[in-house]
N, C-alpha and C positions, 0 to 999 in steps of 0.2 A: 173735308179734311183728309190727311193723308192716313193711312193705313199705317197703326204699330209697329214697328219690326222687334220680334223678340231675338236676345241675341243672346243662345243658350251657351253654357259654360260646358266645357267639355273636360274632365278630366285626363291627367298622361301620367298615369302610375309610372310608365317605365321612363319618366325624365328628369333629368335632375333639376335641384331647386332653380335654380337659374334659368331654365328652360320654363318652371312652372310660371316665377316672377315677371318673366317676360309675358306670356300669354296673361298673366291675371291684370298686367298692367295695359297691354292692348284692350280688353275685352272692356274693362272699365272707361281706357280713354272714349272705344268707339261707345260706347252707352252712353255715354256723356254727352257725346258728339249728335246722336241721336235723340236723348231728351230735350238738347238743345234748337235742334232744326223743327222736333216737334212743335216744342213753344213758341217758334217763331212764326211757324205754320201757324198754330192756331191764332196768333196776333193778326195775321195779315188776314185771313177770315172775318176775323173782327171787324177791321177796318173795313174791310168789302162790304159785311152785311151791313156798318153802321154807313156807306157809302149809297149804299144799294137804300136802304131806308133812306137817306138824303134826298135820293133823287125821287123816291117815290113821293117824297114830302114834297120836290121842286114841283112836281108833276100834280099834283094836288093844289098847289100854289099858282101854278100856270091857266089851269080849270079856270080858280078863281077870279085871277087875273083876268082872263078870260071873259066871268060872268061881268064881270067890275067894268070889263072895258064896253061892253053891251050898255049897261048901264049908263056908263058915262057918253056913250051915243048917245044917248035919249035924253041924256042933260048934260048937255055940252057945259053951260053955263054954270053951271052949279057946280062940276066937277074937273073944272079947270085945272086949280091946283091937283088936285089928287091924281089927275092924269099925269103930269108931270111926274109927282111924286112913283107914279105906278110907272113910268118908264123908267127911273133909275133904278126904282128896284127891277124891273124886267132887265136891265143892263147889267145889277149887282147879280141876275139871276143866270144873264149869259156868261161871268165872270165865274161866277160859280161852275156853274156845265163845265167851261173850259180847265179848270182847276180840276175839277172831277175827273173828265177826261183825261188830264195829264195824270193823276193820281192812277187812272185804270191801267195807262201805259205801262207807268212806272211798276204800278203792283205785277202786269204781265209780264215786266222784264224780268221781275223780281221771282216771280215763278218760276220763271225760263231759268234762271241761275239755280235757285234749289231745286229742280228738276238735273240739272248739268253735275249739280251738288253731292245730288240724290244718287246717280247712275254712276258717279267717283267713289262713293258710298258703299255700293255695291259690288262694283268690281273690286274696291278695295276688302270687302269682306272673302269673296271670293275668293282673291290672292290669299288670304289670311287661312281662310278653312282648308286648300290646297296646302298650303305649308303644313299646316295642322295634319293631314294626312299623309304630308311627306314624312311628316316626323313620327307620327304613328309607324308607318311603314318600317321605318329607317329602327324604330324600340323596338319591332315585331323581329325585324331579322338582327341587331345585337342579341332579342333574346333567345334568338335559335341557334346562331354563332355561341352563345354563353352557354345553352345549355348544348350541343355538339360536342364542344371544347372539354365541358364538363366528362362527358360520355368519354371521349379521347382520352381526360388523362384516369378516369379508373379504369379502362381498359387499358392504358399503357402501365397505371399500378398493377392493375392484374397481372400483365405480362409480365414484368419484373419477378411482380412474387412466385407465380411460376419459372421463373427462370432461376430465381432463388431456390424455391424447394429441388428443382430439377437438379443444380449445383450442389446442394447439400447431399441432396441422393446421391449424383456421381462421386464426391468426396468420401460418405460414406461409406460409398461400392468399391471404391479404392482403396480406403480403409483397410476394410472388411476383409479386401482381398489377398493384401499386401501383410496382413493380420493370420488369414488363412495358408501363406505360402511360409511366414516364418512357424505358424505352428507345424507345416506339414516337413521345414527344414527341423523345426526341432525332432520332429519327432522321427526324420530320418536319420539326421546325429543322432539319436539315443540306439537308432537300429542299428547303424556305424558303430557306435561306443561299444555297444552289447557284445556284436556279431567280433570287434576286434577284442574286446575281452573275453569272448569266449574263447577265441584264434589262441590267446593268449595263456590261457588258463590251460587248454588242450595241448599245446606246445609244452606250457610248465612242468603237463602231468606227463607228455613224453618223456622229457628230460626226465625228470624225476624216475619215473618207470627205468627211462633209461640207467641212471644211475644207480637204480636200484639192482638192477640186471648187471653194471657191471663190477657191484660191489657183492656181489651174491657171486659171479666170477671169477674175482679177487678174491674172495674167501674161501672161495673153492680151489683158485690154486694155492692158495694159501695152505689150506687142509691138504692137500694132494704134496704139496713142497712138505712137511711137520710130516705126513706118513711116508714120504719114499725117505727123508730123514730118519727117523724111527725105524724105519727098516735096516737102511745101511748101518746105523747103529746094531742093529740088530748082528747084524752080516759080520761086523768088522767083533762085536763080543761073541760071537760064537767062533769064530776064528782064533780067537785069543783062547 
């Protein structure tokens, strides 16, 4: 009898259902397919060995036959009929052989096609377990592609956000700076303001000074005008 074929079930984590459905529907047809060829095998075995027992029985029958015809030598007379009768059955027994015969053909050809069957079987399993590993292959590098890709894009998040922080610092730093040059404008106008109200105040206290000096001069000719008056009054009453 033929040798088992076990037809293991292979798992494909990385395939989708459809891909799974398909392999779970192959693997069942081809088990099928082989429980089937099995039992057929072991049918035709059957028939051999209940064929093979036939002929050993024909052969055992032939012996006899055999001894029977010895016999009937030795008494022609007596076994007249049963000679006769012993050649149709030796006729039904070549009728048989040749039935037999064609039976063994038939079962050899029968072989010959489940062997032809068997090696379609094969190669067809073969194409099966190569596709199987094409498509492994084919999940092994979408899952490196996937995780790559993955890698790619938190490193182009990375980038970003460093390009972010980097952006906000430069903003900041412009900020900061544009921040620092109005403080350093204010606090040059307030040096301006001071420096011109000081200008201002010193200039004021001139004037003023000045003013003060020319009415301190005024008063002074003032006094100077009032005494040489006083005097000539003086002049013109003692004259009188």
């Amino acid at each position: 009898m033929g040798k088992k074929r076990k037809t293991k079930k292979k798992n494909n984590p990385l395939g989708g259902l459809g891909k799974l459905a398909s392999f779970t529907s192959d693997s069942i047809g081809s088990a099928y397919d082989s429980y089937k060829k099995r039992q057929h095998l072991k049918k035709i075995e059957e028939i051999k060995l209940k064929k093979l027992e036939e002929s050993h029985k024909i052969k055992e029958e032939r012996k006899e036959l055999k001894l029977k015809e010895d016999q009937v030598k030795k008494d022609q007379d007596k076994l007249k009929n049963k000679d006769e009768e012993l050649k149709l059955r030796d006729k039904d027994l070549k009728i048989k052989e040749e039935k037999l015969k064609l039976e063994n053909e038939r079962l050899n050809k029968k072989d010959e096609e489940l062997r032809l069957i068997s090696q379609d079987q094969r190669k067809k399993e073969k194409e099966l377990k190569l596709k199987e590993e094409e498509q492994k292959r084919k999940d092994i590098d979408l899952k490196v592609r996937e995780e790559e890709q993955k890698v790619k894009e938190q490193k182009e998040r990375k980038r970003k956000k460093l390009e972010e922080q980097k952006s906000k610092f430069e903003e900041q730093r412009i900020k900061n700076e544009e921040v620092q040059k109005l403080r350093e404008w204010e606090q040059k106008f307030d040096e301006e303001q001071r420096s011109r109200e000081h200008k201002e105040k010193l200039k004021d206290e001139q004037i003023r000074l000045k003013d003060l000096e020319m009415q301190k001069i005024k008063e002074q000719e003032m006094q100077n005008f009032k005494e040489e008056l006083i005097q000539e009054q003086r002049k013109k009453d003692e004259l009188n």
